[in-house]
Steps between C-alpha positions, in 0.01 A plus 500: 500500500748751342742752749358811508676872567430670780282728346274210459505435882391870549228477232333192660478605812317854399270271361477314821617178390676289740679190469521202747855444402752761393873405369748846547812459324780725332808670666329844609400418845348882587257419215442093652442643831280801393302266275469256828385786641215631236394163475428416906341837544275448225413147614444629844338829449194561732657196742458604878706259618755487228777409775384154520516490127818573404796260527842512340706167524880461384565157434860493566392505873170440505275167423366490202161290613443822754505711214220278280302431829457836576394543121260231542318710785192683462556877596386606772192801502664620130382330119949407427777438678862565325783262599863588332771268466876562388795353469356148364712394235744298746237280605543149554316281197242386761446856631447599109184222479343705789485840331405291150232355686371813623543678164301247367197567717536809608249669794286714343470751808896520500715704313866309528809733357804352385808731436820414386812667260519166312374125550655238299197487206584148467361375820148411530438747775613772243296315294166488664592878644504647114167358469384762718434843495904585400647774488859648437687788629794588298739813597349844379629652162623851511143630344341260723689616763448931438100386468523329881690760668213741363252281593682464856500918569159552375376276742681734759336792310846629404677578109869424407636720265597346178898568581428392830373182348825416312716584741339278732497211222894611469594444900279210635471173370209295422462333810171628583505397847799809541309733231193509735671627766699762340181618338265530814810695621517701234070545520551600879802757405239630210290702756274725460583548083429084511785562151781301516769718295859380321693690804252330784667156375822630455493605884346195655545193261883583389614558809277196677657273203862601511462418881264202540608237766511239302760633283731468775418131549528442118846638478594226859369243324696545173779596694545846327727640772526860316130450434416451855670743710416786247115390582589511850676777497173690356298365740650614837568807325161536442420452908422128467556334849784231503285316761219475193737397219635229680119357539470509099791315451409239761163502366690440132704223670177323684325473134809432345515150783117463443542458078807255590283298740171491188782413224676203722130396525437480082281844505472624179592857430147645498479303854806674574414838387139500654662501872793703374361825321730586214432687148501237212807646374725418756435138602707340250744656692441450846445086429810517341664655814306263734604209297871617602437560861469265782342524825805502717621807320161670528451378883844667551401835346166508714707446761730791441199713479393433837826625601533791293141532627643517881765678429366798413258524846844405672791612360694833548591471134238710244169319362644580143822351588350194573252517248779538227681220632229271501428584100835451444542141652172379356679539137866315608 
């Protein structure tokens, strides 16, 4: 069976058609999980009890016989159940022949989703799974892109100005995941003309982008000293508590530990990147920086968070003091 486009996904299931086996690939995960989504809620429309027919299994913790014997069930008081499974292209050979087997047979009242950024197509898993209803999600071209943020307001019953458009295109990246939210900001800041205008953008997104949290941790983890403290500096000038930016950079430092721990264990990057959120564009990057690290010198770091962390609720000594001396010892 040939991959299909999204928009092939969407047409299908207008026309009702559902699938007992769906295979979600591509690097746009908003678009994999919406899809996910559109599919289960099609499958399960009318379902009274569609609690007990839902299931999501990640099979980098969980069995992967749990995940086809729930398949295997009959639903209960509802015509489908939808089971979805991720993060299966580690699997163990004999863990492979279970999900073959299944594919082979599948249950007829289940709907089983598999979603993944990228499976190695030599495998017979990826094999067998490309038999099945495929279907790839590739990043959004710019045109592509200016059609779904449309799309994405009208649904909010709100315009964008065609300025207000570019400039948006101009500021954010594709990540859609980050797009979203600046846009239902930008529909909720629309009221009551429901027109979002060049000058709307300029006030919210510029200024939300120039300061955006994760700058800061971008700039720690390169070790862009000048970078960092200018961010900083920005940021409690702007009123941001101390107390709060030392909680994002922990945070940064606790997925940072978590992305060492999945690459000592063979993850692959989309493994990696599925329990670590990060735009597409920037995790060449951050594997190259956690191939440099080691865990010593991150559990030291999280360590001297907890005391900056203390610090501030204790010391006589400012919260920006101690704030700016934590930044700067993270980068030595």
């Amino acid at each position: 069976m040939p991959v299909k486009s999204p928009k092939d996904l969407t047409q299908s299931l207008k026309q009702g058609t559902i699938a007992p086996v769906y295979f979600l690939f591509g690097p746009e995960a908003y678009l994999r999980d919406e899809a996910a989504r559109a599919i289960a809620d099609e499958a399960l429309d009318g379902s009274l009890l569609r609690e007990f027919n839902e299931s999501s299994f990640n099979l980098l913790t969980d069995d992967v016989r749990s995940a086809v014997a729930i398949a295997e069930q009959l639903p209960m008081m509802s015509s489908r159940r939808v089971v979805r499974i991720r993060n299966f292209n580690k699997l163990r050979e004999t863990d492979e022949e279970v999900l073959i087997k299944y594919l082979d047979r599948p249950v007829e009242t289940s709907v089983v989703i598999f979603a993944t950024e990228d499976l190695d197509k030599r495998k017979k898993l990826a094999k067998s799974l490309m038999a099945s209803a495929a279907f790839e999600f590739q990043p959004l071209k710019t045109n592509e892109l200016q059609s779904w943020i449309r799309f994405h307001l009208k649904k909010q019953q709100v315009e964008i100005e065609p300025q207000a458009l570019q400039r948006i295109l101009e500021i954010i990246t594709s990540d859609l995941h980050m797009l979203t939210n600046e846009l239902n900001k930008l529909a909720a800041a629309a009221l009551p003309s429901r027109r979002i205008t060049a000058e709307l953008v300029d006030e919210l997104v510029s200024r939300s982008r120039e300061h955006m949290n994760w700058e800061l941790s971008d700039h720690i983890i390169a070790g862009n000293r000048r970078a960092a403290l200018k961010t900083l500096r920005d940021l409690l000038d702007d009123r941001v508590e101390p107390v709060m930016l030392i909680g994002l950079i922990a945070g940064t430092y606790r997925r940072m530990a978590l992305a060492k721990a999945l690459l000592s264990q063979g993850a692959s990057p989309a493994d990696i990147f599925k329990e670590v959120r990060m735009p597409p564009f920037k995790q060449g990057a951050y594997l190259s920086m956690l191939n440099k690290s080691d865990f010593r010198t991150v559990a030291r770091r999280i360590q001297r968070i907890a005391e900056a962390d203390l610090a501030i609720k204790t010391s006589k000594a400012t919260p920006r003091m101690q704030v700016e001396m934590l930044v700067c010892e993270l980068m030595s």
